[in-house]
Structure formats: structure tokens, C-alpha cells
C-alpha positions as a printed Julia matrix, in Angstrom:
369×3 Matrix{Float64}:
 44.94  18.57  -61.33
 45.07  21.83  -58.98
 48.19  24.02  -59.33
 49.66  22.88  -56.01
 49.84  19.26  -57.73
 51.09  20.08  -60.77
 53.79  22.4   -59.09
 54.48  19.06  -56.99
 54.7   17.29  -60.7
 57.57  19.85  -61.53
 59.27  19.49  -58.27
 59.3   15.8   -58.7
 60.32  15.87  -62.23
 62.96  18.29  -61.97
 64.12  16.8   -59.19
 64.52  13.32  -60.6
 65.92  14.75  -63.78
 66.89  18.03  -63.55
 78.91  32.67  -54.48
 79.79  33.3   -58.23
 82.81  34.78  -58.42
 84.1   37.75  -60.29
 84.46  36.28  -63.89
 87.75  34.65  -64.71
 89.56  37.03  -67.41
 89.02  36.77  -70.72
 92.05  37.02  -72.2
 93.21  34.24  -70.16
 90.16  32.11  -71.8
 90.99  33.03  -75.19
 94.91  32.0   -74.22
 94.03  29.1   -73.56
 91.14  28.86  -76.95
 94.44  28.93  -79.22
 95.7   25.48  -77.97
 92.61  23.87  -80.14
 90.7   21.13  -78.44
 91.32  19.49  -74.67
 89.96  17.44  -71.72
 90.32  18.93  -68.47
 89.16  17.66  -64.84
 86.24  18.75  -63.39
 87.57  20.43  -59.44
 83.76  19.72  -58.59
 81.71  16.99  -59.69
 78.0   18.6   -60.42
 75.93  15.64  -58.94
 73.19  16.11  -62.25
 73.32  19.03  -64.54
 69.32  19.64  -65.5
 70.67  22.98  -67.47
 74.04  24.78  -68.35
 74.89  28.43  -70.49
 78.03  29.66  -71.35
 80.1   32.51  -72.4
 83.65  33.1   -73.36
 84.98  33.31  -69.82
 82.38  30.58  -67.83
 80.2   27.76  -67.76
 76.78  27.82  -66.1
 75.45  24.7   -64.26
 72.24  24.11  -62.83
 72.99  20.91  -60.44
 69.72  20.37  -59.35
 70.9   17.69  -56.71
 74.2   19.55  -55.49
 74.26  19.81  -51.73
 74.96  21.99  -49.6
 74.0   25.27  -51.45
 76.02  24.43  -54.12
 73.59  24.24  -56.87
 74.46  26.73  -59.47
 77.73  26.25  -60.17
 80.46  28.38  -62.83
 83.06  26.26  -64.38
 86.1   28.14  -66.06
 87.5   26.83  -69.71
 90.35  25.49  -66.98
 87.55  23.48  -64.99
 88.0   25.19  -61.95
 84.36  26.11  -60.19
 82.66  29.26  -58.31
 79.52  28.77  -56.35
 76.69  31.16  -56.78
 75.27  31.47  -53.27
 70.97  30.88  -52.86
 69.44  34.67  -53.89
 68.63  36.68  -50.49
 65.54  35.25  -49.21
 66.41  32.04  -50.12
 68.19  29.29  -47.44
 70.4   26.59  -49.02
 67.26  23.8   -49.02
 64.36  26.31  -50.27
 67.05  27.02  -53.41
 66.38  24.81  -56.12
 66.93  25.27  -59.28
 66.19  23.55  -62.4
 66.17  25.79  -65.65
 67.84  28.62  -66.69
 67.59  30.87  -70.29
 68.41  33.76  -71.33
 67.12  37.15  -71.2
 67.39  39.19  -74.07
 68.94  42.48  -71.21
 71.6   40.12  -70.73
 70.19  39.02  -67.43
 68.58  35.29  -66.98
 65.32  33.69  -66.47
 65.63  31.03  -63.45
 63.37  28.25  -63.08
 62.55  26.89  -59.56
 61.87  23.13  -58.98
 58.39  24.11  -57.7
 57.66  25.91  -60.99
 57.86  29.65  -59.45
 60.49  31.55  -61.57
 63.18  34.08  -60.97
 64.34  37.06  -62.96
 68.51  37.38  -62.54
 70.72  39.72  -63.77
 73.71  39.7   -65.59
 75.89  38.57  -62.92
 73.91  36.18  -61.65
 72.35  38.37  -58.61
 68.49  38.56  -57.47
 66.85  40.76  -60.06
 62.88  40.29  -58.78
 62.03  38.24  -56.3
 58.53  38.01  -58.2
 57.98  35.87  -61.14
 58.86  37.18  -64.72
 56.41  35.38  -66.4
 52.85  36.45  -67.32
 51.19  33.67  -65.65
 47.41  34.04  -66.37
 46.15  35.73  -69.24
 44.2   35.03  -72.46
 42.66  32.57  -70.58
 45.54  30.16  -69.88
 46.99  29.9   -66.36
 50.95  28.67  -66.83
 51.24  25.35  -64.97
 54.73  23.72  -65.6
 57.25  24.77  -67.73
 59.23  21.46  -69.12
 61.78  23.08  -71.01
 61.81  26.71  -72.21
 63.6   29.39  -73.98
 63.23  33.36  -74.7
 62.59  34.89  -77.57
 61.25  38.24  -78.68
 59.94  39.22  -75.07
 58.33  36.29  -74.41
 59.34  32.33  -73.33
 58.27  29.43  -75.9
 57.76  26.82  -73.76
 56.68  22.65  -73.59
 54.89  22.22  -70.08
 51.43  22.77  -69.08
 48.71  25.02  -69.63
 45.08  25.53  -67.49
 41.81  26.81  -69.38
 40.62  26.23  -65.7
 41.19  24.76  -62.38
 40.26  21.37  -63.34
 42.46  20.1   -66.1
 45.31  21.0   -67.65
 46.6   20.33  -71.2
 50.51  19.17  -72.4
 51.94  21.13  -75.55
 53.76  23.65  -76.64
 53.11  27.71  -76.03
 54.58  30.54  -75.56
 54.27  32.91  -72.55
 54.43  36.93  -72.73
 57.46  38.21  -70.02
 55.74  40.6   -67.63
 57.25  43.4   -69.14
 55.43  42.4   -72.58
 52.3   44.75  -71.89
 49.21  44.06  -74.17
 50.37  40.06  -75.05
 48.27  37.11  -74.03
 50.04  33.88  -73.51
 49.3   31.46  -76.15
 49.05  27.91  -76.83
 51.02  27.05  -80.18
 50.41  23.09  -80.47
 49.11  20.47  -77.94
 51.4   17.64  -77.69
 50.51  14.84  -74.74
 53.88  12.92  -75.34
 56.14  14.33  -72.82
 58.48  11.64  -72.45
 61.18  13.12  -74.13
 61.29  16.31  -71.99
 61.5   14.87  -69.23
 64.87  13.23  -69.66
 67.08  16.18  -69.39
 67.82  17.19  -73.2
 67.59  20.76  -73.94
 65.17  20.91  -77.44
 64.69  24.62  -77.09
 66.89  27.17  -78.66
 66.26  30.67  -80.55
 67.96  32.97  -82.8
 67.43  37.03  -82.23
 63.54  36.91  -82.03
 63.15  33.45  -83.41
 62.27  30.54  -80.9
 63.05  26.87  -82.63
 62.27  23.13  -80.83
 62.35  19.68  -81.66
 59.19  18.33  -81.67
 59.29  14.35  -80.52
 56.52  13.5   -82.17
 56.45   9.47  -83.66
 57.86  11.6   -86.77
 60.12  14.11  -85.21
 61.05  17.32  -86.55
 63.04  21.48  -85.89
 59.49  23.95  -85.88
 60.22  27.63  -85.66
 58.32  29.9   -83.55
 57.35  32.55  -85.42
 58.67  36.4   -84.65
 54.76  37.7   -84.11
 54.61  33.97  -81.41
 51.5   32.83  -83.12
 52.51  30.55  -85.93
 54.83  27.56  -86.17
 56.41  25.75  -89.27
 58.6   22.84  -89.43
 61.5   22.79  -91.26
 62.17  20.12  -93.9
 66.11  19.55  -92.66
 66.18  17.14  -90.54
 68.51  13.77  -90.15
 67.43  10.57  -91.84
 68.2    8.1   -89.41
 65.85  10.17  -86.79
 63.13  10.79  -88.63
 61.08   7.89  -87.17
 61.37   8.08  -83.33
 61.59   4.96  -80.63
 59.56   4.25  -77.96
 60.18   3.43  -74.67
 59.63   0.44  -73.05
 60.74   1.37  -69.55
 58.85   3.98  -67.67
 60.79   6.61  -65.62
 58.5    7.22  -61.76
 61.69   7.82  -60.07
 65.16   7.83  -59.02
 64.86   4.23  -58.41
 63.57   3.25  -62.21
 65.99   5.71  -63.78
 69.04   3.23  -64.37
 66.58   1.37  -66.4
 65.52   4.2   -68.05
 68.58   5.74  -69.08
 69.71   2.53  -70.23
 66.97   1.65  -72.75
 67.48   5.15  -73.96
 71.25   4.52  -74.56
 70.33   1.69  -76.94
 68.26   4.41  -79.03
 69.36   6.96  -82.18
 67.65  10.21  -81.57
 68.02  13.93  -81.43
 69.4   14.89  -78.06
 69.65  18.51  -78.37
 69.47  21.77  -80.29
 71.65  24.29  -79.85
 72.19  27.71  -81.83
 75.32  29.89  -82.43
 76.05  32.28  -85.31
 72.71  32.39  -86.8
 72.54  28.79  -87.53
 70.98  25.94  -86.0
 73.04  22.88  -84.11
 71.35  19.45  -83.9
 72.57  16.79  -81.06
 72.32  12.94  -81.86
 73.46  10.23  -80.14
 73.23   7.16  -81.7
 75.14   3.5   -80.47
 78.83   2.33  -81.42
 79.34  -1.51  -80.82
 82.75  -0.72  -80.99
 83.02   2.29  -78.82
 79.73   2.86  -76.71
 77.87   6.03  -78.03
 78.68   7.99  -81.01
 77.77  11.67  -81.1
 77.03  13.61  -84.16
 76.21  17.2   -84.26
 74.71  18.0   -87.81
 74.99  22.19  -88.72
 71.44  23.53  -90.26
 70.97  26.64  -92.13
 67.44  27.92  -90.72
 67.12  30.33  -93.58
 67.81  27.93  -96.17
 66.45  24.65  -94.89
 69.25  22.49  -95.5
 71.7   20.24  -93.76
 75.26  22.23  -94.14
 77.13  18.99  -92.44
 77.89  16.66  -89.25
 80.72  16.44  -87.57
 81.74  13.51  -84.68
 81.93  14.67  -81.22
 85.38  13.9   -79.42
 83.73  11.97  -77.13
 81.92   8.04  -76.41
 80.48   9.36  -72.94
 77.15   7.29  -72.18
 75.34  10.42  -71.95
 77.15  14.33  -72.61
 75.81  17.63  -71.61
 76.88  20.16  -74.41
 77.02  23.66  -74.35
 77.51  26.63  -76.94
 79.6   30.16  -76.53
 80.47  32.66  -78.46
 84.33  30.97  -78.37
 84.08  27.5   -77.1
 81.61  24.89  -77.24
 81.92  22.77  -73.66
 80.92  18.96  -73.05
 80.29  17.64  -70.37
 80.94  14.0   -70.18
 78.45  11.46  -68.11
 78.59   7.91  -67.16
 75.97   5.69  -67.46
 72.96   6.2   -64.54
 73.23   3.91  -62.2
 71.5    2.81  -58.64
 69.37   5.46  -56.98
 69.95   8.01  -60.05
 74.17   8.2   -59.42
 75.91   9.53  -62.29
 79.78  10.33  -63.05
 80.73  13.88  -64.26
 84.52  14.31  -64.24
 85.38  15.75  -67.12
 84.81  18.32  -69.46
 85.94  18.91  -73.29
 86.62  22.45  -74.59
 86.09  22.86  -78.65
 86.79  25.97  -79.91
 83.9   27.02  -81.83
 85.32  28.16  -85.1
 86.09  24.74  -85.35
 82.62  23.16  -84.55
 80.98  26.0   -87.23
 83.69  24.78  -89.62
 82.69  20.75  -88.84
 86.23  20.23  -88.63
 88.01  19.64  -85.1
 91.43  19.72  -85.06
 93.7   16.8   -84.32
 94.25  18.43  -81.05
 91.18  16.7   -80.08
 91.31  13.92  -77.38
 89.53  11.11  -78.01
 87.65   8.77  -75.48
């Protein structure tokens, strides 16, 4: 596969799958942190969120299907929204994004849905037009990158790597930022079962200069990235009932066999995220409630230690949730069941304050669905 293909591949995938304001004050978020736990309407519907960040003031979205322009989207704890306008250079249907980390300047690493990536800064504006990836070195040309996070100058990645312009080989590596002079990128593990990554869930996450993933394997498992980016290890904490993985029966080509798709995947118990705030690690699982729809636990891992701390229930029976982390409030984004042609619901959002979720113990504040 050429690189024009497998940037195609990426479009395709992200695609299927995948003018900011000043920020709102923060005082006024953390006003509104002290009333505990709450639902609140979203003023825009994102049409599919393929990746979100937050702080204490803001919610990131990437809605890699939003029309006209308005693609990456900033939701306040209130659920009101700001639209970042395409960078300068960009028109409204050349601007699409589909991942976004971030960098450790405070600025963010934007992925394109043809694979190309974009360096931002802190507010969001055009930092490089040029990629801020290394892209060929150490003999490895960067083909797609699946999912991705940055750690310790560099992005750990799961996509796809070229030793040449022939082939190209699935796993998971890690790829020097430009400014990383003297690094080479570097594949960590090979891994031809991308399924999993293509579905939406974000399995990346690091801690200071520590990269961690889930890898989906038949047996899956939390590996850390090592600081040095040459050595992973898996850690022994890891849920029981997801420690043998399902398969899927149904093959996603398509926004017209996604329904199917997403609802064989409903019917599973697996990890659907990881997630990391105050030096610990956050695992996502979903698993089915006859009584209720989906139940969602989010189990608390000590990195350091290698042990389970605890799980607590999610506030929510959505069919599918988009959850992310801040330094104040964890947000969750609550999705319906996909339906015809890819259509999804998201009209509402939960707010948990994040003492709380670090304490596995919501308040009774929290609405229940």
C-alpha cells in the first residue's frame, strides 16, 4: 500500500468513526463545580465526537462530521458551545479533523483525516502549518496514526508504520516530535488486530513522561511506555471480567454497516477507555444491564503500585458515552445507539466533579438515567 492509499485508509476511517471563543471564566466553572453532579443540554448537538480534552473552564470536541465549519467545537461546564474557525489556509471542507492530544508547551497536536498533522497552540490558533511529527527516520516512514498520545517529546502511537514503499505493518510505536533532535521513531510491538481502534475509544493516555495503552489483544491488558520510549511492560491490574476479549462478528466497511456494528459491540463487556488524572490511571468499561441498557464502570489503578484502588458506577445507561477528564470535572457525553447511515444522538452531557470520581464516590446529587 503507497502512502496516498493508506492516507485514503485514514480519511475513510476517521471519517466513518471519528471561532473559539475567549474562555468562559473560571470562577464561574468552579461556581457551578460546588453544586456536585448534573445533566445539562447540549446548545449544539456534535454530529460524532472522534476525540474531546478538557480543562476547568471548557470542553474540546473533535466532530469529525459537523458541517458547516463547525468541527471543533468548546462546550462550557453550562453546555453552551464556541466554534473554533478552520486554521488560515484552511476552507471549511479541506478542515477535518479527527485527533487531538496534548502537547507538553501547553499547545495541541491536531490530527487531520488525511493523516497530515497540525501543531496548535494553547488557544487553539495555527501554530505550524507543517507537520509536528518526525515522519521518516530510523527507517520507518509514519503511515496512519489510529489513536495517539504525547509523552516525553515524542507521540506513542497504534497506526501504521513503512520499512518501505511496499508494505506497511499495524502495531504500536512511538514517533520523535520534530523538535526531538537526535531520536529515531520506533516500533514498540506489532499488533495486526486493529479492530478495536477503529471504533472511536480513546486507549491512549500518559502521565508526565509516561505513555500507557490498552492493548486489545485476545488477552487484553494497560502496557506502559517506558520514559527512554524503547521498552514496554504490562501491568498486572487489570479487571477480571475483561481479561478475555470478544470478537466480532459484524465487520465495520462503512457508514452503512455501522448500526450493525455498534450494536454487536453493545452486547459486549470490554475496556472502553483509559483515561489519567492525578497520577493515577482511569479504566472505562462498559458492560450490559438487562435491566437498564449499559452499565458503566470506571475502575481507579495505581500505576506505581499495580493494583486496582476501586470502581465506581457511572451516572449514566447511555448506549455508548464519550468521557472526558479535567483537572475539576470529569464530562460525559451521552450517545444513543448508531443507527441508519451512522446517525447518532448527543444531547446531553454530565458534569462530575472530579474529587468525587478520585474518591469513587459520587454524590447523591447525581442524576441518574
Amino acid at each position: 500500500m503507497n502512502a496516498r492509499k493508506s492516507r485514503q485508509l485514514i480519511l475513510v476511517v476517521a471519517t466513518a468513526l471519528a471561532a473559539l471563543a475567549p474562555y468562559p471564566s473560571r470562577a464561574a466553572a468552579a461556581a457551578h463545580d460546588d453544586t456536585g453532579c448534573y445533566r445539562v443540554a447540549l446548545e449544539h448537538r456534535p454530529h460524532w465526537i472522534s476525540a474531546a480534552l478538557a480543562d476547568s473552564s471548557q470542553v474540546i470536541v473533535v466532530d469529525s462530521w459537523g458541517t458547516d465549519g463547525k468541527r471543533l467545537l468548546s462546550y462550557s461546564p453550562q453546555g453552551k458551545v464556541s466554534v473554533l474557525p478552520s486554521p488560515g489556509g484552511y476552507s471549511d471542507a479541506d478542515f477535518v479533523p479527527a485527533k487531538i492530544a496534548r502537547l507538553g508547551d501547553g499547545g495541541f497536536l491536531l490530527q487531520l483525516a488525511d493523516g497530515s498533522t497540525l501543531q496548535l497552540d494553547e488557544r487553539l490558533r495555527l501554530a505550524d502549518r507543517e507537520t509536528a511529527l518526525q515522519e521518516r527516520s530510523g527507517g520507518w516512514r509514519v503511515g496512519s496514526l489510529y489513536q495517539f498520545t504525547t509523552a516525553g517529546g515524542a507521540a506513542v502511537a497504534y497506526g501504521s508504520l513503512f520499512p518501505n514503499d511496499h508494505h506497511f505493518e499495524l502495531g504500536f510505536f512511538r514517533v520523535p516530535l520534530r523538535s526531538a533532535d537526535g531520536e529515531q521513531i520506533s516500533m514498540l510491538e506489532r499488533f495486526d488486530e486493529p479492530e478495536f481502534y477503529v471504533i472511536g475509544y480513546p486507549y491512549f493516555t500518559a502521565i508526565d513522561d509516561d505513555a500507557y495503552f490498552v492493548k486489545m489483544s485476545k488477552k487484553p491488558g494497560i502496557y506502559n511506555v517506558s520514559r527512554t520510549g524503547h521498552e514496554i511492560s504490562r501491568l498486572t491490574a487489570f479487571p477480571q471480567e475483561c481479561r478475555v476479549r470478544p470478537d466480532f462478528k459484524t465487520r465495520m466497511t462503512g457508514p452503512k454497516t455501522a448500526a450493525a456494528h455498534f450494536a454487536e459491540l453493545e452486547t459486549f463487556t470490554v475496556p472502553a477507555g483509559l483515561y489519567s488524572q492525578g497520577g493515577m490511571l482511569y479504566l472505562l468499561v462498559r458492560t450490559p444491564d438487562p435491566r437498564r441498557g449499559t452499565a458503566w464502570w470506571l475502575y481507579e489503578i495505581e500505576p506505581r503500585g499495580d493494583r486496582i484502588v476501586g470502581r465506581v458506577r457511572l451516572p449514566t445507561s447511555a448506549s455508548h458515552v464519550t468521557l472526558v477528564p479535567s483537572e475539576s470535572s470529569w464530562y460525559l457525553f451521552e450517545r444513543s445507539s448508531v443507527g441508519e447511515n451512522q446517525r447518532q444522538e448527543i444531547a446531553t452531557m454530565v458534569v462530575l466533579p472530579s474529587s468525587a470520581v478520585a474518591a469513587l464516590s459520587l454524590p447523591a446529587s447525581c442524576p441518574a438515567r
